[in-house]
N, C-alpha and C positions, 0 to 999 in steps of 0.2 A: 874760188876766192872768198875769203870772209872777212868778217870788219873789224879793226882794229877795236880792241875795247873801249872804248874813252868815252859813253855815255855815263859811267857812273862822277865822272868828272864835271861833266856838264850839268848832271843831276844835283849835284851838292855845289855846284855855283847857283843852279835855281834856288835852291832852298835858302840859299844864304842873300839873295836877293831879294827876297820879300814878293817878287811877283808871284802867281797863282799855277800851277800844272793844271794844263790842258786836261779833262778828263774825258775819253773819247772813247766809244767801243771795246769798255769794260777795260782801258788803256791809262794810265798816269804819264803825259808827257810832256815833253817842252810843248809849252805855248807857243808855237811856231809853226805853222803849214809850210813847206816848199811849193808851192803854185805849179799848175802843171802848163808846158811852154811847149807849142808844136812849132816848125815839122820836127821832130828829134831834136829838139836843143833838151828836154828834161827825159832822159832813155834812163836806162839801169844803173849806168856808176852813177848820175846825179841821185836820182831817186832812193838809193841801196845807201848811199854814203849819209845822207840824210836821217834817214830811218836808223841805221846804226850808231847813228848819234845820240836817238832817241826822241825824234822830232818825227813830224808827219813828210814823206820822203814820197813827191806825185809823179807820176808816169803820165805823158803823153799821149794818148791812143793816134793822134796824126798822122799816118802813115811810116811809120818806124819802119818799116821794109828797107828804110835809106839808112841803116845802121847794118846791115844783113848783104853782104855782096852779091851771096846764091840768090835770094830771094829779086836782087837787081836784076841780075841778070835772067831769072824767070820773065821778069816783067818789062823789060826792054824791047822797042822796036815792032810794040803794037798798034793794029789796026784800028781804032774810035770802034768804038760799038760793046754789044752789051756782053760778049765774049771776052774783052778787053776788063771791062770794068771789073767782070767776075774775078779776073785771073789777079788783078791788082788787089782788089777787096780780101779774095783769099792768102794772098801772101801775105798782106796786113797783118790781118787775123793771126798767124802760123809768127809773124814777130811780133805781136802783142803777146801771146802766150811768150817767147823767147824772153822777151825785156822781165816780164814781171819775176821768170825762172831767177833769170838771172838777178834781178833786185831783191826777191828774194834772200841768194846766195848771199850778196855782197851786206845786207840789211845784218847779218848774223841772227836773225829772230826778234833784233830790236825794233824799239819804236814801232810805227804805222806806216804801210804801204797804204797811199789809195792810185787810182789810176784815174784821169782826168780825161770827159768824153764829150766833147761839144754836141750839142743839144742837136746845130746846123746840118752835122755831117750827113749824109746819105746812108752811112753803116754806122751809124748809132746805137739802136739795136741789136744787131751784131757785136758791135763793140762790148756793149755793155756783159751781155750776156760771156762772152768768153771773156770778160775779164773777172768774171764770177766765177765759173766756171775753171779758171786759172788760180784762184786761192786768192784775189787780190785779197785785200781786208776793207777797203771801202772804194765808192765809185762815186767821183765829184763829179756833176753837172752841170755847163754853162752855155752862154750863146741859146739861149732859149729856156724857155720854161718846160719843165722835165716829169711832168702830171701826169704820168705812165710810166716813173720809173719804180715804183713800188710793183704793178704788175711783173714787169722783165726780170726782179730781183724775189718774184713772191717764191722759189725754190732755196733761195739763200741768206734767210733772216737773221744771220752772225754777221752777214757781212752790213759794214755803216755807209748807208745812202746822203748826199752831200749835196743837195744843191746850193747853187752862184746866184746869188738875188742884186740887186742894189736899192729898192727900198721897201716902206715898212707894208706897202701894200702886196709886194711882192710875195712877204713872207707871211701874209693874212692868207690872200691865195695859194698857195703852196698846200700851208699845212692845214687848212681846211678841206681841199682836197686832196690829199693825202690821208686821211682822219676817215674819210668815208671810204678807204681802202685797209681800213684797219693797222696803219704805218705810220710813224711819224720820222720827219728827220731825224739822224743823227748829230748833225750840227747843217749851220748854214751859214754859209760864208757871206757877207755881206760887202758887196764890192764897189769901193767908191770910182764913178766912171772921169771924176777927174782926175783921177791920182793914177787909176791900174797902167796897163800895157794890154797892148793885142787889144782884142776884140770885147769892146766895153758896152754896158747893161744901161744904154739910153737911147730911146728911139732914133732920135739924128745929132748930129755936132753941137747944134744950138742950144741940148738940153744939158751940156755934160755940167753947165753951174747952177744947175738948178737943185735950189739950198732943201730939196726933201732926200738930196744924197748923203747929205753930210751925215759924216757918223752921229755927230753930234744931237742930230734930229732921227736915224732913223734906229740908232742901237736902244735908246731909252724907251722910243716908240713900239718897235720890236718885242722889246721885253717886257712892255706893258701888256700887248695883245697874247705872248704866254703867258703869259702870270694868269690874266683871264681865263685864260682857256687850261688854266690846272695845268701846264707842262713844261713852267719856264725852267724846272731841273732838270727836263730831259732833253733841251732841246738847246746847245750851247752857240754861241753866235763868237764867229771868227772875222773880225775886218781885215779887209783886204787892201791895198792900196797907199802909197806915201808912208811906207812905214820905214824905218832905217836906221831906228837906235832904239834901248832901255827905255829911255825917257816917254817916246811912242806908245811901245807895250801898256808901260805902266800907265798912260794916258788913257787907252782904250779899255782896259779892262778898269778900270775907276766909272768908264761910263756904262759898265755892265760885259765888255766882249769879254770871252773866256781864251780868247787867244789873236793870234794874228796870222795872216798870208803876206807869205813877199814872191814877187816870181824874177825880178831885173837881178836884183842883189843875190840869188842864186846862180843867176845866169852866168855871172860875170865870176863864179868859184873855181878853183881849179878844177874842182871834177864835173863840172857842167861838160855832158856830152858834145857841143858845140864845137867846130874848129878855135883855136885862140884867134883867129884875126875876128870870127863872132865877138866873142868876147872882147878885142879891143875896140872894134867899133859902139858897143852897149858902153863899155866904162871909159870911153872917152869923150862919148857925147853932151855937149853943151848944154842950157835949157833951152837957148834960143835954135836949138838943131831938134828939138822934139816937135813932130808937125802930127795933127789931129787932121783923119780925112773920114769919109764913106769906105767900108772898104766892097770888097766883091760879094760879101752875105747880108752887104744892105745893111750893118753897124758899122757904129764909130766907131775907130780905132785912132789905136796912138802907136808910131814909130817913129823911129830915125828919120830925118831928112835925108839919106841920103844920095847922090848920084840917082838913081833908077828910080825912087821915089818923087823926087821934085823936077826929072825929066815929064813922068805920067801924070803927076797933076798937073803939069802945062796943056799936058794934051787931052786932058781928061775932059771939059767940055764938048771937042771936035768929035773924041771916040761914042760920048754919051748921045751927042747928035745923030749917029748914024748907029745907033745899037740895034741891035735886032735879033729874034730868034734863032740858034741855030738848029740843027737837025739832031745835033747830039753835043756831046763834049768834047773837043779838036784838041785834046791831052789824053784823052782814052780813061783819064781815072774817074771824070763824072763826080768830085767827092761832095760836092753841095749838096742837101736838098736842093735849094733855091738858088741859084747863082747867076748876077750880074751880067756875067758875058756870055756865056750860054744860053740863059732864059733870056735878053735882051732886053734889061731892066736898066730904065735910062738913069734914073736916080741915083744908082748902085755903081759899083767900081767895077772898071771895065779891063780886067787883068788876070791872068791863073794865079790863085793865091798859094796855091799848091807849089808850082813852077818857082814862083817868086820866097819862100818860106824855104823849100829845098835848096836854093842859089843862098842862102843867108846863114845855113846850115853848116857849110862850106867856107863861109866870111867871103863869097862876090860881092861888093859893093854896087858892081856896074849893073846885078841882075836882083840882087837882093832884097826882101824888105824883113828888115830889121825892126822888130815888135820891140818896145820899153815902155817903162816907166815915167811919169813926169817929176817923179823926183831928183835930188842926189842920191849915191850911193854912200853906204857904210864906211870903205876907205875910196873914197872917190874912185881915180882911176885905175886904181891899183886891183891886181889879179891876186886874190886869196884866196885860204882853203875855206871848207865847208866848217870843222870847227873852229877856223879864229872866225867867221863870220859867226858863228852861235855864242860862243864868247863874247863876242862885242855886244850882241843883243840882248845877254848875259847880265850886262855891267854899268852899272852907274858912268855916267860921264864922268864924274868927279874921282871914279876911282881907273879910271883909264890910264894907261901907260902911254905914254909918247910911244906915235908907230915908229 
């Protein structure tokens, strides 16, 4: 399958816009990141369809095996333990390579593939590595500080390394140590944690308004410590978070970003890998339905209220009362470093987030959690494609057509 040509369409509505192209990995593209979304909600048609647009089009590393029936069926109906973890870890792997083939394919050569690898995971390193290995073009990093991913990537220096920061000290430390490995970012996303979805870049819940997130403070900030350090042309800063019109864009790159990330408002596209009833529970959701909690890797997050989510915060102090270590992982996949119910971290969320992200993947409500945004979307409720959503980010309010 290959992509419908319709980037050069998109390309001459940017230019006619006045906003700036993203310049990325020796790449001129739409100022627009697709954000990468686990379990499988961001696989190959979101990611490929993206890209061929001409925008930054991200892949999941999450356990994607749930887009792959043979590889289900591989890893079904196993025993806990370290035989178990291997066999899951290896089929990952084997559809991390499948997805990016495939995005690849669907990308037509356009635009920028990166693959998106949480810092958290257990197969991080793994990850990384084969998705280098696989031709990705860049490898985004979040859920932790990623100060070793220039060694994992030191066979692969075409390819553009990508950390997820949220403020300016963040990216002081980054690229300082990064600098003494002879690498600098390729850009870095800076991700406001009251705005994003999923798993957000502040110690606990009580920090998410604390005003050194604000772009406003940390993109000017950011860009003053490159500027010192001789590399503010090499080193492009993408915000992340509450974005969802022209007006946005043009907002953030006036304060210096070189582009922006959305990850709900892709979710919610037609070609978003996701079941549609995924999809209608994301674009149907209220403001007063969005709930901030702990989640299982010990960050705040932000999801859906829905059914399964506001049953476990009810019970989540009783469960946190009686936490406690177990002997291994009681799901066989083990995908944490560090995790809540396993390790018996009281403070932490006491649930398989794996379990729960797969059931959401699906659109269960009754078992699901459902990762978003605390914003509105683009066309509110409504289910559209990838390029009337790039269009719309495209286009002056004032010159918008009634939907």
């Amino acid at each position: 399958m290959t992509a419908e040509p319709d980037a050069d369409g998109l390309a001459a509505r940017l230019a006619a816009s006045g906003l700036a192209a993203l310049q990325l990995a020796g790449r001129s593209l739409l100022p627009v990141v697709q954000g990468g979304m686990g379990v499988g909600i961001s696989a190959q048609r979101l990611a490929g369809a993206v890209a061929a647009a001409g925008a930054v089009g991200t892949l999941s590393s999450v356990d994607l095996r749930r887009h792959h029936p043979d590889l289900m069926d591989r890893t079904r109906g196993l025993e806990p333990g370290e035989a178990a973890k291997k066999t899951i870890d290896d089929a990952n792997l084997e559809a991390l390579s499948r997805e990016i083939a495939g995005a690849r394919q669907r990308s037509g050569g356009r635009g920028l593939l990166a693959v998106n690898v949480m810092r958290a995971v257990s197969a991080y390193a793994a990850q990384v590595k084969r998705s280098l290995e696989a031709g990705i073009d860049a490898v985004v990093v979040g859920a932790g500080l990623p100060l070793d991913l220039p060694d994992l990537a030191a066979d692969h220096p075409r390819a553009a390394l990508i950390p997820i920061l949220s403020d300016a000290r963040g990216v002081q430390l980054i690229v300082k140590k990064w600098e003494r490995k002879k690498r600098l970012p390729d850009a870095i996303v800076i991700e406001h944690p009251r705005l994003a979805g999923g798993h957000l870049g502040a110690a606990q819940v009580a920090d998410l308004d604390d005003p050194r997130f604000d772009f406003e403070n940390v993109i000017p900030q950011s860009r003053a410590f490159l500027r010192a350090a001789g590399v503010e042309d090499r080193v492009p800063l993408i915000a992340a978070g509450g974005i969802r019109s022209f007006e946005d864009i043009a907002r953030l790159q006036g304060l210096g970003a070189a582009g922006v990330q959305l990850g709900t408002a892709f979710a919610v596209t037609a070609e978003c890998d996701a079941d549609p009833a995924f999809k209608r529970v994301l674009a149907e959701a209220q403001r007063e339905d969005i709930v901030e909690f702990t989640s299982v890797a010990g960050l705040p997050a932000r999801a859906v209220g829905t059914p399964w989510l506001r049953q476990y915060l009810k019970a989540e102090p009783r469960l946190q009362a009686v936490a406690h270590a177990k002997a291994r992982c009681t799901k066989a996949f083990d995908c944490l470093a560090q995790c809540g119910l396993r390790d018996g971290l009281a403070g932490w969320g006491q649930f398989c987030i794996d379990q729960q992200l797969a059931s959401a993947l699906h659109g269960d409500l009754k078992k699901g959690l459902f990762f978003r945004g605390a914003g509105e979307l683009p066309f509110g409720a409504q289910i559209r494609s990838v390029r009337e959503l790039l269009e719309r980010l495209l286009t002056p309010a004032s010159a918008l057509q009634p939907a």
